[in-house]
N, C-alpha and C positions, 0 to 999 in steps of 0.2 A: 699154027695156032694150038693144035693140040699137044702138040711136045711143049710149048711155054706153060700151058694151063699145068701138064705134071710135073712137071719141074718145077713148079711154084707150090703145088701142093706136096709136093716130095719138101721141099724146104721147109714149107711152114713145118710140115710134123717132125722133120730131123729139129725144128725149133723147139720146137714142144718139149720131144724126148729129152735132151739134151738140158733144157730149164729145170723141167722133173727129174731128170738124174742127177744132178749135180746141187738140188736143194737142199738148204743148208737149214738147221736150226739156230734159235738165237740162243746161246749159253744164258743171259744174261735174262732174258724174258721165260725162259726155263728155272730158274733158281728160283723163280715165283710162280709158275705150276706146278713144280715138284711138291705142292705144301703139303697134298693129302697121303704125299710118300713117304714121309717121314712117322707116322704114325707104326706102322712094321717094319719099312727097312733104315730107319735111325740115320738118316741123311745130317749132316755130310760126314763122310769116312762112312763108317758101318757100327753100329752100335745097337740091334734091335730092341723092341720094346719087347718081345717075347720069348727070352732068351730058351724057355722048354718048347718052343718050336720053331724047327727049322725055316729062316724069311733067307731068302736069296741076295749074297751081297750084291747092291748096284750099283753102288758109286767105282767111277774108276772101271765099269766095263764097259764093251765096246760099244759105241755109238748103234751101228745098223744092228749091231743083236738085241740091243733097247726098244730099236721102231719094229723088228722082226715079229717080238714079245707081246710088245703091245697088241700092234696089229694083228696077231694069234689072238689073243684074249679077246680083244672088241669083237672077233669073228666067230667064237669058239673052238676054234680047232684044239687053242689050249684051254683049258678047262677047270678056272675057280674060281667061284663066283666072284668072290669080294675084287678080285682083278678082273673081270667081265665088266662089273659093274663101273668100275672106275675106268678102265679102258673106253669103254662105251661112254664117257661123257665129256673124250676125249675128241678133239680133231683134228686131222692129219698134221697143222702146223705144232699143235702143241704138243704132239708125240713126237714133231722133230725135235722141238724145243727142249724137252726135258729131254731126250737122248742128247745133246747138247751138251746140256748145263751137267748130266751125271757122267757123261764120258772124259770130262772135263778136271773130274776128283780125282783124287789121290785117294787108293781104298786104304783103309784102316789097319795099318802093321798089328799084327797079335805080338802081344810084349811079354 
């Protein structure tokens, strides 16, 4: 009886893990959260609005360094507000989402 009970509870949570690691975002429902991104980093390609300072190109980089990012900001680990801010109004599916939809681009060749 007791070996079935952990074997059943070892399963579920290898379920679990296994549903959480492997979750995906939607590109597609990402391409309409990204809208307050576009304001500094010039979605889609890279084109900033603030060309005398430095915005981070995002299109076309990696998907988990996007949720990584995020997830640092909404926590502070990383540290500026206006991404704090925006990060924090964020949640978890929509930070997959837009890591998604911006890993998805083609960043912006300089001509």
């Amino acid at each position: 009886m007791t070996r079935s009970v952990l074997t059943v509870v070892l399963l579920a949570g290898f379920a679990c893990f296994t549903t959480a690691a492997f979750a995906k975002g939607d590109p597609a429902q990402g391409k309409f959260e990204v809208y307050s991104c576009h304001g500094c980093h010039g979605i889609p390609g890279y084109m900033t609005m603030y060309p005398e300072y430095h915005v981070p190109k995002i299109a076309g980089q990696n998907e988990q360094y996007i949720i990584d990012a995020l997830n640092e900001y909404k926590s502070g680990d990383r540290k500026f507000a206006t991404m704090h801010a925006q990060a924090n109004s964020l949640t978890e599916q929509q930070i997959e989402n837009i890591a998604a939809y911006l890993s998805s681009l083609a960043p912006k060749q300089k001509q």
